[in-house]
N, CA, C and O of each residue as an XYZ file, in Angstrom:
476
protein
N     -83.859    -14.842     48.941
C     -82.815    -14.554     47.969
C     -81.454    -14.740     48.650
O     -81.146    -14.428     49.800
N     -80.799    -15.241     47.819
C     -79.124    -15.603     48.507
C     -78.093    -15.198     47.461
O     -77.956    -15.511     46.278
N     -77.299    -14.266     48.416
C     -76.321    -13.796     47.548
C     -74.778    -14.596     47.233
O     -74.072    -14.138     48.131
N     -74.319    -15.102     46.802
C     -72.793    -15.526     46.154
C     -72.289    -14.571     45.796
O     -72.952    -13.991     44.936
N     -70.642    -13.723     46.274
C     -70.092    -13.478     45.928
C     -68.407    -13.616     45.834
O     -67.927    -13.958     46.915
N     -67.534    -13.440     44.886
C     -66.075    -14.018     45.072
C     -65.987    -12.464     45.355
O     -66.765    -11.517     45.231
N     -64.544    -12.651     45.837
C     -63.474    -11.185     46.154
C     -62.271    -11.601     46.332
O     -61.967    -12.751     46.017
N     -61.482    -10.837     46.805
C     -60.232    -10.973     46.638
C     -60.157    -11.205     48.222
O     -59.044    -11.473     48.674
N     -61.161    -11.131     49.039
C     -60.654    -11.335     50.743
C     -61.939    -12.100     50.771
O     -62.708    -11.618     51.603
N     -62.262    -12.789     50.347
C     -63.312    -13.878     50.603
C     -62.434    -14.840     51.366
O     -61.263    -14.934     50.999
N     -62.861    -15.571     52.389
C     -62.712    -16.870     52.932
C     -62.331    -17.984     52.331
O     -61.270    -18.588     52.176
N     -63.728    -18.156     51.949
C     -63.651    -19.497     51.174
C     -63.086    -19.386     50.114
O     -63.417    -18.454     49.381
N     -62.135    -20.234     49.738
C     -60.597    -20.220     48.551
C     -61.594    -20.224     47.252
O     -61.521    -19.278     46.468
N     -62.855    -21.661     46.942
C     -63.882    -21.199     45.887
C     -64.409    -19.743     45.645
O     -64.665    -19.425     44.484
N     -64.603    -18.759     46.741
C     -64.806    -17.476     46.257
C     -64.175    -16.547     46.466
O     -64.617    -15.556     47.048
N     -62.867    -16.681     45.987
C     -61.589    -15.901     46.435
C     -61.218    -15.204     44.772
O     -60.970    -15.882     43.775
N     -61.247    -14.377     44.809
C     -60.745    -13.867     43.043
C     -59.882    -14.966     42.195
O     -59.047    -15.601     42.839
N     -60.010    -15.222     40.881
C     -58.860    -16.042     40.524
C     -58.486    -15.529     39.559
O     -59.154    -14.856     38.774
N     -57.354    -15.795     39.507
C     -56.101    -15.106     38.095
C     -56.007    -15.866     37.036
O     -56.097    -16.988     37.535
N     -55.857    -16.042     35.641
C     -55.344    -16.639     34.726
C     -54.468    -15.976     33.562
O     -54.800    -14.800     33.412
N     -53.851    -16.220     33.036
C     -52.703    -16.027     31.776
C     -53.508    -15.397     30.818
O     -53.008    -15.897     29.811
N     -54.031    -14.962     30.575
C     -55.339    -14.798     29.472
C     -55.217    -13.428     29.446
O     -54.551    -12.799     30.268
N     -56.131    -12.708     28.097
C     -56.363    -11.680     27.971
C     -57.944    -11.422     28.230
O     -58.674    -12.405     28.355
N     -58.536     -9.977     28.321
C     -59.804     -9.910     28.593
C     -60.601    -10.412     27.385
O     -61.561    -11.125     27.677
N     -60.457    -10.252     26.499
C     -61.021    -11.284     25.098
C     -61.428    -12.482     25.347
O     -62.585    -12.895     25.418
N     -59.839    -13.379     25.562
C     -59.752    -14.501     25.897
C     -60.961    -15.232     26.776
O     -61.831    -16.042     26.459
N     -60.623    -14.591     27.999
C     -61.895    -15.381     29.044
C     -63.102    -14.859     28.699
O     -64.007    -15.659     28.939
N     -63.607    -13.457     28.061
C     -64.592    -13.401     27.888
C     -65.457    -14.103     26.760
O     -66.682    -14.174     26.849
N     -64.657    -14.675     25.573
C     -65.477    -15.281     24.623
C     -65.083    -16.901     25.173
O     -65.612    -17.802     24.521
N     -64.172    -17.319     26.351
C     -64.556    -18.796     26.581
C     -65.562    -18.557     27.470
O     -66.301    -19.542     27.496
N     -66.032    -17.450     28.423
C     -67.144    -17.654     29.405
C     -68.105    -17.516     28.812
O     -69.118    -18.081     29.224
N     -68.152    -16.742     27.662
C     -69.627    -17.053     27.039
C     -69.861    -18.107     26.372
O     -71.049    -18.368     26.179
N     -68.850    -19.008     25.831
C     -69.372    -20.201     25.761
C     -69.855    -21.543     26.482
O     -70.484    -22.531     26.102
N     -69.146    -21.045     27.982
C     -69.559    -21.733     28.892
C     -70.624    -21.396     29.248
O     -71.257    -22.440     29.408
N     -71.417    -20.324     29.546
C     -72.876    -20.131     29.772
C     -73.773    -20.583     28.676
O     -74.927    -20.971     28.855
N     -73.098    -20.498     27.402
C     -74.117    -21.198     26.383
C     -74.184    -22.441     27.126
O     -75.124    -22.501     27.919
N     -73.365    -23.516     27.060
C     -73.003    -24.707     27.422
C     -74.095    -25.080     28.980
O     -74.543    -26.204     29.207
N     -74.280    -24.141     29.670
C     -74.984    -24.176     31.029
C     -76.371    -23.395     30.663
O     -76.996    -22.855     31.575
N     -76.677    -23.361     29.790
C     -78.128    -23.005     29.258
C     -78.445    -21.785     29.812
O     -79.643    -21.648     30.059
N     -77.705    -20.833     30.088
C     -77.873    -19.622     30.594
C     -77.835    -18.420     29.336
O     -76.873    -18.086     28.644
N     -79.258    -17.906     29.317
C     -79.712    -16.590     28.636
C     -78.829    -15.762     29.169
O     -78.689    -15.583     30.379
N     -77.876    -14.950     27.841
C     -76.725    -14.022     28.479
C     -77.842    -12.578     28.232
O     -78.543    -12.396     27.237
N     -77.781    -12.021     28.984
C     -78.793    -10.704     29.282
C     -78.048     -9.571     28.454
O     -78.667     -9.239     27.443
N     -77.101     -9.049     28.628
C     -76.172     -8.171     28.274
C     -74.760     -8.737     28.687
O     -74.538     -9.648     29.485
N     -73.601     -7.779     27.759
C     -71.894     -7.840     27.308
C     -71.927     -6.480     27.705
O     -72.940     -5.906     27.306
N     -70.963     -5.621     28.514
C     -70.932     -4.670     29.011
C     -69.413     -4.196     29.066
O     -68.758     -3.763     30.014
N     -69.024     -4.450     27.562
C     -67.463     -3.893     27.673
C     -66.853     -2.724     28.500
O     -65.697     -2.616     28.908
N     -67.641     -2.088     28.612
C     -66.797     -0.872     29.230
C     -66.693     -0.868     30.583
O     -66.026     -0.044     31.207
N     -67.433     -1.907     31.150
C     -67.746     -2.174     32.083
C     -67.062     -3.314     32.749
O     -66.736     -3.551     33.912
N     -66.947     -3.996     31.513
C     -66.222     -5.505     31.455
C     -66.951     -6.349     32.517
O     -66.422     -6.835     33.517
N     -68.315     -6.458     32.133
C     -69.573     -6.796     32.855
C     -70.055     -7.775     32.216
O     -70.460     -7.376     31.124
N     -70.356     -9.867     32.490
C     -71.813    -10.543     31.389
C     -72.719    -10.027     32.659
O     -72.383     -9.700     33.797
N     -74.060    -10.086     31.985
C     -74.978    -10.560     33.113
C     -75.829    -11.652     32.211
O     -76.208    -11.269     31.104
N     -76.115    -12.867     32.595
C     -76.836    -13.959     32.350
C     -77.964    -14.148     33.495
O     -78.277    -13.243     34.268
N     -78.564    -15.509     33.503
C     -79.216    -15.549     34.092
C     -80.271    -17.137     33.062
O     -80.509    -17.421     31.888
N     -80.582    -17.741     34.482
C     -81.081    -18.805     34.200
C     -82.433    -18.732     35.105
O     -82.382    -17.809     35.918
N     -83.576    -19.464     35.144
C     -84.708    -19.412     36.493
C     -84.339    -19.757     37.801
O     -84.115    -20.910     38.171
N     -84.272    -18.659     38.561
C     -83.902    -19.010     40.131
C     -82.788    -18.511     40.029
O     -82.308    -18.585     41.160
N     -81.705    -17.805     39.023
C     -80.138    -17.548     39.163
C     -80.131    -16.541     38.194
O     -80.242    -16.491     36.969
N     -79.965    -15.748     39.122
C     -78.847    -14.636     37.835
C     -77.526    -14.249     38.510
O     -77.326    -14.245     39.725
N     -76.493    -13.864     37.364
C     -75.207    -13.761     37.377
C     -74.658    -12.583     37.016
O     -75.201    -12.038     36.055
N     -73.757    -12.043     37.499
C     -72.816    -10.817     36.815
C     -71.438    -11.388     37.102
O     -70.964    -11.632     38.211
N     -70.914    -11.549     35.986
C     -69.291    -11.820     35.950
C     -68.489    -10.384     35.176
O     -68.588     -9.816     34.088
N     -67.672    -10.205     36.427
C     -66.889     -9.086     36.163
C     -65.173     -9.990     36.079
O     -64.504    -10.724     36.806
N     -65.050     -9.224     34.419
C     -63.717     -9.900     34.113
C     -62.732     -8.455     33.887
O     -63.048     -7.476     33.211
N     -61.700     -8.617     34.519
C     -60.477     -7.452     34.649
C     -59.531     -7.733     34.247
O     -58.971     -8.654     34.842
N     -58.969     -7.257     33.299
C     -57.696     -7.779     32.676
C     -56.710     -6.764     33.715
O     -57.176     -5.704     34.132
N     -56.142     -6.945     33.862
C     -55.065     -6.713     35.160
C     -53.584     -6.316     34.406
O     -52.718     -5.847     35.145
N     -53.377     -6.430     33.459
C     -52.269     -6.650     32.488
C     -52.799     -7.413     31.248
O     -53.945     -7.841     31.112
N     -51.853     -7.507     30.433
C     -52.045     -7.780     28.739
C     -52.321     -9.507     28.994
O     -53.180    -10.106     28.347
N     -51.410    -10.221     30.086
C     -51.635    -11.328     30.520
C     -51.883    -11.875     31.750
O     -51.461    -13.015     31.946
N     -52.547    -11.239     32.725
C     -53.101    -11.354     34.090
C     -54.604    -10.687     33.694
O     -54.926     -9.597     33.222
N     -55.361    -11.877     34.119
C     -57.036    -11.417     33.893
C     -57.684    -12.170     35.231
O     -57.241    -13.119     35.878
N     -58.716    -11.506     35.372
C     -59.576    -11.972     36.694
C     -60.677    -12.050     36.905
O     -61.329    -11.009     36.815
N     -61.286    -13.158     37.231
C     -62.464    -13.343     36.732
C     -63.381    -13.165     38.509
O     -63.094    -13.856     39.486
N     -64.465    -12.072     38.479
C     -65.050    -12.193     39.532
C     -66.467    -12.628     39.482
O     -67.100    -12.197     38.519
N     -67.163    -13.474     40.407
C     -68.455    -13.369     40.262
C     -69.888    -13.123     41.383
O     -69.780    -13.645     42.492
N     -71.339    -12.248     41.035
C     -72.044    -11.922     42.311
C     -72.983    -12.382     41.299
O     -72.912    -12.203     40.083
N     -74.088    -13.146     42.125
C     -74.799    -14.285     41.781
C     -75.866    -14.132     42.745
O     -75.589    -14.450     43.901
N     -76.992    -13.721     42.507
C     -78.422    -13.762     43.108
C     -79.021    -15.315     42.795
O     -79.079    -15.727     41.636
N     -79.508    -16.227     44.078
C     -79.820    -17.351     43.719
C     -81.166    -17.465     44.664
O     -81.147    -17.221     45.871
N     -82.320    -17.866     43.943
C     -83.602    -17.866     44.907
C     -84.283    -18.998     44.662
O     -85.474    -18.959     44.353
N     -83.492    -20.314     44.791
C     -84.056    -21.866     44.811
C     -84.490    -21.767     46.506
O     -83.994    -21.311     47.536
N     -85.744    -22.502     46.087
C     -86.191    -22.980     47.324
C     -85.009    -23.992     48.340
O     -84.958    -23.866     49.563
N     -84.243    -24.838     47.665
C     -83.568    -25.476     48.922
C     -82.066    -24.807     48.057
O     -82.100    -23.847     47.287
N     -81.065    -25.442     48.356
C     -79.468    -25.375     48.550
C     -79.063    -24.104     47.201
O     -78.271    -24.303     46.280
N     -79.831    -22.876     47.433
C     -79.489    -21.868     46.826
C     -77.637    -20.953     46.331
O     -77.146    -20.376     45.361
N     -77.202    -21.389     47.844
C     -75.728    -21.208     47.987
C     -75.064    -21.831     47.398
O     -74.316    -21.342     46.552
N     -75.159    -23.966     47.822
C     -74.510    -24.598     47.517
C     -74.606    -24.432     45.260
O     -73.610    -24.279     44.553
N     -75.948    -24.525     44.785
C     -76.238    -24.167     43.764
C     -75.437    -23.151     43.004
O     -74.953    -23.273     41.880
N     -75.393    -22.287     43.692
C     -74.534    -21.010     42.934
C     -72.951    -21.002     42.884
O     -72.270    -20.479     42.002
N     -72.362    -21.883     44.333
C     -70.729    -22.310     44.265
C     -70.718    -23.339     43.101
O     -70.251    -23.138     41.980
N     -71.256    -24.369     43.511
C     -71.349    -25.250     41.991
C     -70.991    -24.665     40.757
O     -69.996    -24.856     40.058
N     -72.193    -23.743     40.564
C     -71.637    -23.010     39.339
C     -70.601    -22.240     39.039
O     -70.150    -22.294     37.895
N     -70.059    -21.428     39.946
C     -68.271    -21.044     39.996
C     -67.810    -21.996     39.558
O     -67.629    -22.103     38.345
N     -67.424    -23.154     40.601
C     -66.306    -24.209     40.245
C     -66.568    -24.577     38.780
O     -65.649    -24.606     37.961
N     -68.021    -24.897     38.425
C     -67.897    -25.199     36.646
C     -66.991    -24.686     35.956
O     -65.987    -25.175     35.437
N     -67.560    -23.272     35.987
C     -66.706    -22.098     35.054
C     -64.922    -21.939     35.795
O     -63.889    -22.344     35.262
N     -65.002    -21.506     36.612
C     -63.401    -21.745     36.875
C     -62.235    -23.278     35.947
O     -61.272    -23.378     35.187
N     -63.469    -24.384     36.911
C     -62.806    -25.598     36.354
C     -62.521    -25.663     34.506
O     -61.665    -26.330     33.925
N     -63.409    -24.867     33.985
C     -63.717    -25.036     32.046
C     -62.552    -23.558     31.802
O     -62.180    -23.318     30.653
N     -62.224    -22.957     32.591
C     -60.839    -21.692     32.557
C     -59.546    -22.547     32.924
O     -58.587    -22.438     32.161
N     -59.450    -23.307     33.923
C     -58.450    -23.356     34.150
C     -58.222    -24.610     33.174
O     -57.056    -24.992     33.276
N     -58.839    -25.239     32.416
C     -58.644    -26.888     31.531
C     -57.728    -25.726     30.148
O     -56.812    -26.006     29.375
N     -58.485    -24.466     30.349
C     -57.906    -23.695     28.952
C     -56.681    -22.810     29.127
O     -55.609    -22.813     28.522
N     -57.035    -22.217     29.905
C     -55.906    -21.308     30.685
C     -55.361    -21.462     31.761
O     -55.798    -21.939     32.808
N     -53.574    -20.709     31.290
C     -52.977    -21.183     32.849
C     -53.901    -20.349     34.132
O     -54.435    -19.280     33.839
N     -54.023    -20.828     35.335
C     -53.964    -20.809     36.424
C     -53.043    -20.067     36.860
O     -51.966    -20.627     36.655
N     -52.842    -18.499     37.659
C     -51.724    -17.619     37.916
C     -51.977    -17.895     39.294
O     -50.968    -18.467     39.706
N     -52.973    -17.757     40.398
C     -53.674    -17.920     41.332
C     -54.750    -17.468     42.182
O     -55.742    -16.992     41.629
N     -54.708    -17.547     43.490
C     -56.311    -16.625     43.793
C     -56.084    -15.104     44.989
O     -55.266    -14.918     45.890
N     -56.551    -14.750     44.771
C     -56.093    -13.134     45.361
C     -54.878    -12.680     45.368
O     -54.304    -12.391     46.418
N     -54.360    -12.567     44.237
C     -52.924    -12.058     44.085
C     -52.681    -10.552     44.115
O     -51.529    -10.135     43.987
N     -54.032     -9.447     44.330
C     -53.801     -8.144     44.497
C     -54.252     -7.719     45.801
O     -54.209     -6.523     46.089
N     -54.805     -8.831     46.852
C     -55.075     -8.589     47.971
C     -54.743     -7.205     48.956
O     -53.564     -6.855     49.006
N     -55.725     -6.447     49.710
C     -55.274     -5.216     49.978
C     -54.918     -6.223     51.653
O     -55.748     -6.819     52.338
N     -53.644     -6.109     51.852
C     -53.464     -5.849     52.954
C     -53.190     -5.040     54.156
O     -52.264     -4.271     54.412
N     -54.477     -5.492     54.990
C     -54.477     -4.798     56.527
C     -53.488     -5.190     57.376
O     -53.041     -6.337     57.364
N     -52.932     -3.942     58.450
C     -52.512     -3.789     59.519
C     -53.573     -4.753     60.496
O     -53.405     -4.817     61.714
C-alpha cells in the first residue's frame, strides 16, 4: 500500500496545498464532476467535514476542500494506492488531473499560502 499525500509543507510543489478563487461549493461540485469524468465511485460527501471519499480498484481518495475565506479555497488530497507497479507515480497523475481541470476553471491563488513557519 502507498500513501500520496499533499500539505502545505510537502516538498514536491505537485503535493504542496493549492489555493483557488472559488468558494467551497464551487470546487466541490466541479470535483465531483471530475471524479465522475475519471470513473471514480464517490463513496460519501462529508460536508461538515468538507470531506469526498471516492475510490476506484487499487485507489481510494479523500479530498479535503477548505474554504479559507468566501474566496480562498483549498483543495487537499490523501490517496491510498495498491497497484502492483507505479502506485505513487499513479496517484500524482491523478492530482495533476484534478488540479489541472480547477485551475482551466478557477483562478489559481497559489500553493502553500498558509504555511506554518519554523524557526
Amino acid at each position: 500500500m502507498t500513501v500520496v499525500e499533499t500539505s502545505e509543507n510537502a516538498k514536491k510543489l505537485i503535493l504542496q496545498t493549492h489555493y483557488y478563487k472559488a468558494s467551497y461549493d464551487e470546487i466541490k461540485k466541479l470535483y465531483l464532476s471530475i471524479l465522475e469524468e475519471e470513473k471514480h465511485n464517490v463513496v460519501s460527501v462529508n460536508d461538515d467535514y468538507t470531506e469526498i471519499y471516492s475510490e476506484i480498484p487499487h485507489m481510494e481518495v479523500i479530498a479535503k476542500i477548505i474554504m479559507q475565506d468566501p474566496k480562498e479555497t483549498s483543495i487537499d488530497f490523501y490517496i491510498n494506492s495498491d497497484f502492483m507497479v507505479g502506485a505513487k507515480g499513479k496517484a500524482e497523475k491523478f492530482i495533476e488531473r484534478v488540479l489541472a481541470k480547477i485551475e482551466a476553471t478557477f483562478e489559481f491563488k497559489g500553493v502553500s499560502l498558509h504555511k506554518e513557519v519554523t524557526a
